[in-house]
N, C-alpha and C positions, 0 to 999 in steps of 0.2 A: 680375338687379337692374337695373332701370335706369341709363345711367350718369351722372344727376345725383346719385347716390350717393358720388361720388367726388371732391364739393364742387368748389369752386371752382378745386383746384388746376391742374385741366384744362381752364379756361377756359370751357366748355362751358355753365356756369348765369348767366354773367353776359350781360348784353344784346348791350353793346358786339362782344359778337365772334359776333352774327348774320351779318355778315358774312364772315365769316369761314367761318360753316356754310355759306352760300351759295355761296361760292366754292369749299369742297370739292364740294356736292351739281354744281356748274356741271361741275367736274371730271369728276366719278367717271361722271354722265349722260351727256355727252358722248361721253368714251371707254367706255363700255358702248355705245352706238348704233354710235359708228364704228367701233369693232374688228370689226364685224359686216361691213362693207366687206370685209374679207379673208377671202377665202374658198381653201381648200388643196385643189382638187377630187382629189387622188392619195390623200388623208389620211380622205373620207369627212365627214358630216357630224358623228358623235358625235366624233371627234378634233377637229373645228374649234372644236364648241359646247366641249368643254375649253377648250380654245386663249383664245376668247373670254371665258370664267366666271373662269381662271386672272391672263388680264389683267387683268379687274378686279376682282377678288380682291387684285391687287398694287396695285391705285390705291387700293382702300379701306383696305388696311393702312397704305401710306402716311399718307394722311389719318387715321386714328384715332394713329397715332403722334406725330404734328403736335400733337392733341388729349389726349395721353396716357390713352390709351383702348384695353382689351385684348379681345380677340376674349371671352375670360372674362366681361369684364363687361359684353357682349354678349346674354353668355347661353350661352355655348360654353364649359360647365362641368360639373362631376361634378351630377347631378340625385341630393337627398335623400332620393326613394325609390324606385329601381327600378321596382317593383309598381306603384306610383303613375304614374310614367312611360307606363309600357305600355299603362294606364288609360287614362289622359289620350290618348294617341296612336289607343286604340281608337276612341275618340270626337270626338278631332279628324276620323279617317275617314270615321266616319260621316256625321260632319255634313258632310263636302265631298262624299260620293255624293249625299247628299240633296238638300243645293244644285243640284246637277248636274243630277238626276232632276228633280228641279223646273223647273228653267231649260228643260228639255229640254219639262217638260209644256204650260207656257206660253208658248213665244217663237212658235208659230205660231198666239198669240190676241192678241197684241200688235200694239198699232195700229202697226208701223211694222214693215221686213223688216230683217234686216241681209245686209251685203255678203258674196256667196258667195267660196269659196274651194275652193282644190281641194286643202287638206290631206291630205284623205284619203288620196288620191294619190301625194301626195308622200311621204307617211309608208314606203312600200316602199321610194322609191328614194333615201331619204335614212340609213334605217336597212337596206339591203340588200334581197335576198329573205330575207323573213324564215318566210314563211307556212312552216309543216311542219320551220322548218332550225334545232331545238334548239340546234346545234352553235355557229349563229351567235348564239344565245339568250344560252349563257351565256357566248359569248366577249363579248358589247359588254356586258350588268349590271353588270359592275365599272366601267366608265366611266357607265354611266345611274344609277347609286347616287350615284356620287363627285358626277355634276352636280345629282341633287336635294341634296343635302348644301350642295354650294355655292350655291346658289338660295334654301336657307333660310338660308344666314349673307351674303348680300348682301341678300336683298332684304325678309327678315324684320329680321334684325340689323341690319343698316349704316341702308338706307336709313327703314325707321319710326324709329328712334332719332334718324337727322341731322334728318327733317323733323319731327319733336315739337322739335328745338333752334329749327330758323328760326322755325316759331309758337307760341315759347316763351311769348308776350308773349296769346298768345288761349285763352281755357278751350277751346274743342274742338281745342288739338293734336295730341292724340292720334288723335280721328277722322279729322284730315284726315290724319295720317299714315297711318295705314291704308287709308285710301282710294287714297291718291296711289299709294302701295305697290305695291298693287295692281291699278289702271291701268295703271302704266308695266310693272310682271310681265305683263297680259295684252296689251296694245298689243306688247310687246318680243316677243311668239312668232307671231304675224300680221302685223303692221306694218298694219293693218286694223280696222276696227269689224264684227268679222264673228260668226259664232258660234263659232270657233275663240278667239278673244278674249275673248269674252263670258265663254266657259266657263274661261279660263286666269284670267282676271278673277277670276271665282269662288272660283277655289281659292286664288288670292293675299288675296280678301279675308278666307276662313274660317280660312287660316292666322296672317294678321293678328289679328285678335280674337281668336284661341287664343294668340299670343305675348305679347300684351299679358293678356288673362286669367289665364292660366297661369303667373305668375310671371316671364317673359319668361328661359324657360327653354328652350335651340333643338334641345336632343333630342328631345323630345318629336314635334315640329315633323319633324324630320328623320328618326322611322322612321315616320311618316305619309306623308311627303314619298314616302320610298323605296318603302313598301306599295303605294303610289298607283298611282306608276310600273312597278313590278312587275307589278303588274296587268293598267296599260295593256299592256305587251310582251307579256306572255303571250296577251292578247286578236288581237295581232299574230299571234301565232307559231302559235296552232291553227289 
């Protein structure tokens, strides 16, 4: 449910305390970019990427508590129908391969290039060798599950809900929520306007439009999220 649901008593629908969502969004931004500064090279990258999602997991809880606002009414709640869920997640899928597929058909008919990157690269020696080493497969999924989980309840949850408050005052809040969402989700994994970005973009914005569509319901959201990733790894790992 949205949490202008939960009236006034949270402060959250009245004007006056735009300000106030600003000042958390000023917050939780912030310290989502800088915690990235620290880096534990002993620990690996998926222990960091915790490390960093963990912290500001703790900055947004703060702030929704400020605002008397529960991860629940977030959207981090028992889902009505099972079946329905599963549904819905099949399709959220879908539609983020196809996005992808697409993006991928068109961006070298596009009047402009974007900034190369050497992700691919990195992707071995960030997550191990991975190619052929099952072993190392299913020892880091439990941590690559936990992180798309929390990716959907910050950046789904937290951050589209605080920025529909700041532009409470304009009819398309919602879009620019979803928009921003999702910029800052594909900018945050590049630091770049590259196609590594472009495509993180993507999947933040089709998850956007499904959270807001769908009831603004984050399970859903979150065994798409993890299918996704699952994927990706395995694609790693043959």
């Amino acid at each position: 449910m949205p949490i202008e649901q939960k009236g006034d008593a949270n402060g959250l629908t009245k004007p006056a305390n735009r300000l106030g969502i600003l000042f958390d969004l000023t917050i939780y931004i912030s310290i989502m970019f800088l915690i990235r500064e620290l880096y534990f090279p002993k620990v690996g990258f998926i222990i960091n990427g915790l490390f960093w999602s963990l912290s500001t997991l703790i900055i947004a809880t703060w702030r929704m508590k400020a605002r008397n606002v529960s991860w629940k009414d977030l959207g981090l709640r028992k889902p009505e129908s099972i079946k329905k869920t599963l549904l819905t997640s099949a399709g959220i899928l879908a539609a983020t391969i196809v996005s992808i597929l697409f993006f991928q058909i068109v961006k070298d008919h596009l009047p402009f290039s974007f900034e190369s990157n050497n992700y691919s690269e990195n992707s071995t020696s960030k997550f191990g060798e991975l190619k052929g080493n099952w072993l190392l497969f299913f020892a880091i999924m439990p941590a690559v599950l936990l992180e798309s989980m929390l990716e959907e309840l910050l950046d789904r949850g937290f951050l589209i809900n605080w920025f529909e408050k700041l532009f409470s005052q304009t009819s398309i809040a919602t879009i620019l929520a979803v928009v921003l969402q999702a910029a800052i989700f594909g900018f945050r994994h590049s630091y770049d306007l590259s196609e590594r970005s472009i495509t993180v973009g993507l999947i933040g914005l089709v998850m956007g439009i499904a959270y807001v569509k769908f009831g603004r319901n984050l399970w859903a959201l979150i065994i798409a999220h993890c299918i996704l990733n699952t994927m990706s790894m395995i694609d790693r790992v043959q």
